[in-house]
C-alpha atoms as one frame of an Amber mdcrd trajectory, in Angstrom:
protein
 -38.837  10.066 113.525 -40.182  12.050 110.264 -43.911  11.511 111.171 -42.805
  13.023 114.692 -41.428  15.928 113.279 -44.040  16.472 111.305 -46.375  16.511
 114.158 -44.794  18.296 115.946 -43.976  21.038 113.633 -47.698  21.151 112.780
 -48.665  21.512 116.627 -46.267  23.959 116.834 -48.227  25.936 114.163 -51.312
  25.134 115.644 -50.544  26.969 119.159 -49.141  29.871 116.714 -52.675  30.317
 115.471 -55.308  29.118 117.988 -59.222  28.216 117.183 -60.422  31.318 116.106
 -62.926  32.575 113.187 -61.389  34.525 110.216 -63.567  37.223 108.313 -62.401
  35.877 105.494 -60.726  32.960 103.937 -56.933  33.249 103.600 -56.352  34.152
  99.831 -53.124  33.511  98.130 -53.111  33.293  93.587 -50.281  32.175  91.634
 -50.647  31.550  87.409 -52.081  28.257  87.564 -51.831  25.239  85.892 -49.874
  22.092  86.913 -47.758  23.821  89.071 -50.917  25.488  91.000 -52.808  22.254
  91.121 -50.046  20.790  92.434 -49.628  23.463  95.176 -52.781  23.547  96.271
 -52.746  19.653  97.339 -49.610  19.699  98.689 -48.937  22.882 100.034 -51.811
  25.093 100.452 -54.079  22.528 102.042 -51.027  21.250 103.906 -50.781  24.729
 105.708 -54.673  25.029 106.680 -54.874  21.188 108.247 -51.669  22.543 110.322
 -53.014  25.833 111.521 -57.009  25.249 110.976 -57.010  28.316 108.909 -58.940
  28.023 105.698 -57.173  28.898 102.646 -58.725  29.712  99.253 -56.860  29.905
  95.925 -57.073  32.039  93.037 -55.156  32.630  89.696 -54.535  35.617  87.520
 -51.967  36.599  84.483 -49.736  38.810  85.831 -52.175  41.437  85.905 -50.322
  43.806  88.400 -53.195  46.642  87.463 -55.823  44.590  90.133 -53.171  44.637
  92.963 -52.396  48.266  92.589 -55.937  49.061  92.262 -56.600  46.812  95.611
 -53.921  48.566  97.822 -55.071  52.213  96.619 -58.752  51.920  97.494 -57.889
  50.047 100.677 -59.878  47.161  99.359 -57.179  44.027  99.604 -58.698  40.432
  98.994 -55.725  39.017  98.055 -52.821  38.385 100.601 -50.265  36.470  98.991
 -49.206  36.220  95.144 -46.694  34.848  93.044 -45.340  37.444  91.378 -42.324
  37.080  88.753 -39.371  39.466  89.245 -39.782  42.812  87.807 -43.215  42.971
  89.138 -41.648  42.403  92.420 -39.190  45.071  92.319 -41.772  47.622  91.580
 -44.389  46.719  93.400 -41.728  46.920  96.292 -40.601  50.401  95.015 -44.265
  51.330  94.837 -45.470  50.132  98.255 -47.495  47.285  96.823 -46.041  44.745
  98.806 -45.297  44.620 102.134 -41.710  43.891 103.582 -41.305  40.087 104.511
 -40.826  39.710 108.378 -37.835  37.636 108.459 -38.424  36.544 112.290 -41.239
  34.580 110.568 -39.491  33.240 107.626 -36.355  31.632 107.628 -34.270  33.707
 105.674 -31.242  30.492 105.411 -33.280  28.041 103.692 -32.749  29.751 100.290
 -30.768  29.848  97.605 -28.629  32.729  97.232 -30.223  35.416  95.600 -33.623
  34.045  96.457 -35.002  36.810  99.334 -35.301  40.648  98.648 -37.316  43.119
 100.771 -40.400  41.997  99.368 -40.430  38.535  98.655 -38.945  34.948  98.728
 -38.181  32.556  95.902 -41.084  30.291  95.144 -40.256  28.142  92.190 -37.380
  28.233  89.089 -39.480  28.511  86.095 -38.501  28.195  82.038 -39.179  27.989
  78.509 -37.396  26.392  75.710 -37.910  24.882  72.400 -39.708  21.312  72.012
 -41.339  19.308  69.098 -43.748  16.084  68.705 -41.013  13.219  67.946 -43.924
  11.662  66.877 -44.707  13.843  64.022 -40.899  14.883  63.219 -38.328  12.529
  63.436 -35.774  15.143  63.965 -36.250  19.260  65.164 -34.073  22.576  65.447
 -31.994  22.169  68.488 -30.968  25.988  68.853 -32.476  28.884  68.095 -30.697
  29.344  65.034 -32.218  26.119  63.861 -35.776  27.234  65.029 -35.014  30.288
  62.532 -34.546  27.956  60.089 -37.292  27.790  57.463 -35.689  25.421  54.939
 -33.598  22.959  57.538 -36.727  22.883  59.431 -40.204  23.939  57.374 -43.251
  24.595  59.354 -45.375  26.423  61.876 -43.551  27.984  64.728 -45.209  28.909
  67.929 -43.662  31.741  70.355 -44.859  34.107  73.144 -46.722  37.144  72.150
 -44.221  39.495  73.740 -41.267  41.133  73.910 -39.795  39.292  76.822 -38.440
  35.823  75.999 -39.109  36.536  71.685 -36.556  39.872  71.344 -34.051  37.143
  73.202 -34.587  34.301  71.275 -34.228  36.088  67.994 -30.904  37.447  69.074
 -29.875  34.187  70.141 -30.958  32.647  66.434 -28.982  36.072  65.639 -25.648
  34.596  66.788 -25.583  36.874  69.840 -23.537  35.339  72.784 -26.272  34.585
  75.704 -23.568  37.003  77.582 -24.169  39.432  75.786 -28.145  39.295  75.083
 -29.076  41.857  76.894 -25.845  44.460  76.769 -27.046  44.048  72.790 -30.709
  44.697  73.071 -30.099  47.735  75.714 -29.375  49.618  72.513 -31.231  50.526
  69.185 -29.560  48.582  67.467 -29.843  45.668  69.009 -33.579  46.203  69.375
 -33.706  46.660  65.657 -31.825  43.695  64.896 -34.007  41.623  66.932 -36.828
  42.645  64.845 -35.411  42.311  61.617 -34.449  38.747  62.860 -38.696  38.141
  64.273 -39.685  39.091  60.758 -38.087  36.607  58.762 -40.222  34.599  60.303
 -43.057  36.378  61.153 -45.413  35.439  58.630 -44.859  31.113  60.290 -45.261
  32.183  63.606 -48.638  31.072  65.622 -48.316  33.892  68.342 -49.510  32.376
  72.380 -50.273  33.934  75.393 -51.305  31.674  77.716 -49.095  28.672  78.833
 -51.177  26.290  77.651 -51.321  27.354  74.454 -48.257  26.110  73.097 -48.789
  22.553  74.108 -52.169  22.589  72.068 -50.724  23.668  69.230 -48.136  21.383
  68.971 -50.825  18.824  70.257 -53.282  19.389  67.400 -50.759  19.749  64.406
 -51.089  23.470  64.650 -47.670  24.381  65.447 -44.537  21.815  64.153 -41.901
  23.311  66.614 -42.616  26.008  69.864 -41.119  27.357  72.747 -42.855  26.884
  75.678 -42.682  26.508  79.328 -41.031  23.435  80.609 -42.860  22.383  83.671
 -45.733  21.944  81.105 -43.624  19.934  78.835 -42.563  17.738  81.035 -45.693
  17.076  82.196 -46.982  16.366  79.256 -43.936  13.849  78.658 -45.175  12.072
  81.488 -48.821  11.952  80.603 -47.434  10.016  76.809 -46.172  12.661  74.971
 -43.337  12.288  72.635 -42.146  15.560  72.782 -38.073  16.517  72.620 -37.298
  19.083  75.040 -34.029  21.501  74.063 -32.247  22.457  77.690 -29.790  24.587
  75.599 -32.200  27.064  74.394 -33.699  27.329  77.922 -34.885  31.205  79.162
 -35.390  31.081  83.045 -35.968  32.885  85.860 -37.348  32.338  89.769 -40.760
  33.854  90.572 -41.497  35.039  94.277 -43.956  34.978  96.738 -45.732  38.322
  98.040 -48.197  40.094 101.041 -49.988  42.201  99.601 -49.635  45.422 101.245
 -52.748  46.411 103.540 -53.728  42.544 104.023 -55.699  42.017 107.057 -54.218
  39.232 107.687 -50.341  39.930 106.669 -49.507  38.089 109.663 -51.466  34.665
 108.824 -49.631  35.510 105.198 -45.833  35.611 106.637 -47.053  32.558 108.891
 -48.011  30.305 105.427 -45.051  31.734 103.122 -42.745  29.936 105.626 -44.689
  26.950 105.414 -45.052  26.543 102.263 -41.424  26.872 101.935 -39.986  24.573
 104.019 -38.731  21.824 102.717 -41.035  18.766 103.787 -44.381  20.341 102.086
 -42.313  20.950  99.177 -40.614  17.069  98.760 -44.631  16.456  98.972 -44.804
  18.819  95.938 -41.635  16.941  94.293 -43.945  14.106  94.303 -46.509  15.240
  92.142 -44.803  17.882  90.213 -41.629  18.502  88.416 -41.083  21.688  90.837
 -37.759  23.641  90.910 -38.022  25.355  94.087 -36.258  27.904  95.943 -35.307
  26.217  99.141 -31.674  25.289  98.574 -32.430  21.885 100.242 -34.685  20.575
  98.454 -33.682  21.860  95.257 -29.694  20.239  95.649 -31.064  16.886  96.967
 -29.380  13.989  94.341 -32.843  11.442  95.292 -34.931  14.352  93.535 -32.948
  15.711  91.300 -32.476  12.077  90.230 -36.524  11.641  90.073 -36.856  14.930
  88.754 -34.538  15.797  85.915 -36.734  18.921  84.911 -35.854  21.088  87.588
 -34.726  23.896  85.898 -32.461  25.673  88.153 -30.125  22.815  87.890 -30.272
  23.612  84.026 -28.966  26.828  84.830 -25.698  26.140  83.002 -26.985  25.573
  79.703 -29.949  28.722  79.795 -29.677  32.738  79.929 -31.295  33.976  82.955
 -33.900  36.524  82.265 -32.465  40.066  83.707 -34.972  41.595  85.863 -33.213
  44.834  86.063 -33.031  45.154  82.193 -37.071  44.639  81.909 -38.062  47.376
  84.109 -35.535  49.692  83.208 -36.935  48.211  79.127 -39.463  46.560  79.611
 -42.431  49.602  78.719 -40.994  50.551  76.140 -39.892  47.677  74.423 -43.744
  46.280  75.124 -45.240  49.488  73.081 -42.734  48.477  70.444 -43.777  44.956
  70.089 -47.497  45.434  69.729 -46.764  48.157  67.005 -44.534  45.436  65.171
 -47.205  42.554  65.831 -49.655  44.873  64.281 -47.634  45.448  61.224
């Protein structure tokens, strides 16, 4: 009865988009990795064998500086992109985006909070603290312990950035995760934060890529990081001994966007609901350690049982990153972090 469905569902997309020729290949970039790699078997290719449209994937950093620059000179090659939550909210504000058609996507499959104007949830995503078991026996287990110097001597390794590292150091700070960001909303709290990165400053091995992390505490580099979980995991899985610390999880749900002007916004509505359904996503699951939007999928025991890593159902024990306090902050509080790192 599943392999019916499936067929059917992928006729139905078929008559949706008949035999045609596209100018251009169907471009949709997300940040890469596991999680892209993953993707692109699973869900990507899924959604051109269905339709016959080819599909091409790219991957960028964030950069939202090439998207505005596409949509002002009228020159869009990109037509979807993950894009994490502040980004989304201006480039929504800004025009950058175009509205999702929500006769095209089913707005019920997601979790609450999941669908704005401008996008849909595509995947939880988080960082917290892990070590090498292999090389320490034992490692901080909060933030306050990651502080430590003399319970816990070594390298650290944290993101080279304001978001995520002004939290953390509260958090290591005794601030309440309730009240992280009611703290660093005023100078004060912003100073404190810094006062609490130096003391550790000059142990710190600062990364910027995702990646990063995991080679450092790979090659000896780095004794104790912070670093995104999906990787971590993998890497557990792959032989790693590494101890992953849920209770000092940061975490937050990135989106998927059209990029306003796309000539082919439609095809791009047509493969967000695709890839968002749940049966190209449990053929994610299968591969990856995925956390996805799609309240389904994400609350199903069988996975969630296969997949303990899925981090919105750590949500109890992390701080949610607040979008609306990074783009009401986040410029300035950017400025002041590359002064301090310069220091």
């Amino acid at each position: 009865m599943k392999t019916t469905a499936k067929l059917a569902a992928a006729a139905a997309l078929a008559l949706t988009f008949p035999a045609t020729s596209f100018a251009r290949d169907l471009t949709i970039v997300g940040f890469g990795g596991g999680y892209q790699d993953s993707a692109r078997e699973t869900l990507f290719k899924g959604f051109s064998e269905a339709t016959g449209i080819p599909v091409t994937d790219d991957v960028y950093n964030g950069e939202m500086a090439k998207v505005y620059g596409m949509v002002e000179t009228g020159n869009v090659t990109w037509d979807i992109i993950m894009v994490e939550a502040p980004e989304l909210v201006r480039g929504c504000e800004d025009g950058i985006f175009a509205p999702i058609d929500y006769s095209v996507i089913d707005k019920a499959k997601f979790i609450t909070g999941a669908t704005t104007t401008c996008g849909v949830g595509g995947t939880g995503w988080g960082a917290a603290m892990f070590y090498d078991k292999a090389r320490h026996e034992t490692g901080p287990k909060t933030f306050a312990e990651f502080w430590d110097l003399e319970k816990f001597p070594g390298t650290r390794s944290l993101r080279s950035g304001p978001k995520m590292t002004l939290e953390a150091a509260l958090l290591a700070d005794g601030v309440p995760m309730s009240d992280v960001y009611d703290v660093l909303a005023t100078d004060e709290g912003v100073a404190r934060a810094f006062a609490k990165l130096d003391q550790i400053k000059a142990n710190v091995i600062w990364w910027k890529s995702g990646a990063q992390p995991l080679q450092f505490i790979g090659s000896g580099e780095a004794d104790y990081a912070f670093g995104y979980t999906g990787r971590i995991i993998r890497a557990q899985g792959e032989g790693s001994d590494y101890a992953l610390n849920w209770g000092t999880l940061l975490y937050s749900i990135d989106s998927w966007a059209v990029v306003s002007g796309s000539p082919m916004t439609a095809e791009a509505m047509k493969m967000i609901d695709y890839i968002t359904d749940a049966g190209p996503l449990r053929a994610q699951a299968a591969v990856w350690p995925i956390s996805p939007a799609n309240k389904e999928v994400n609350a199903d025991p069988e996975l969630q049982k296969a997949n303990p890593g899925m981090v919105l159902n750590h949500a109890d024990e992390g701080l949610f990153i607040n979008t609306e306090f990074w783009i009401e902050h986040g410029d300035e509080l950017e400025a002041k972090f590359t002064a301090w790192a310069a220091q």
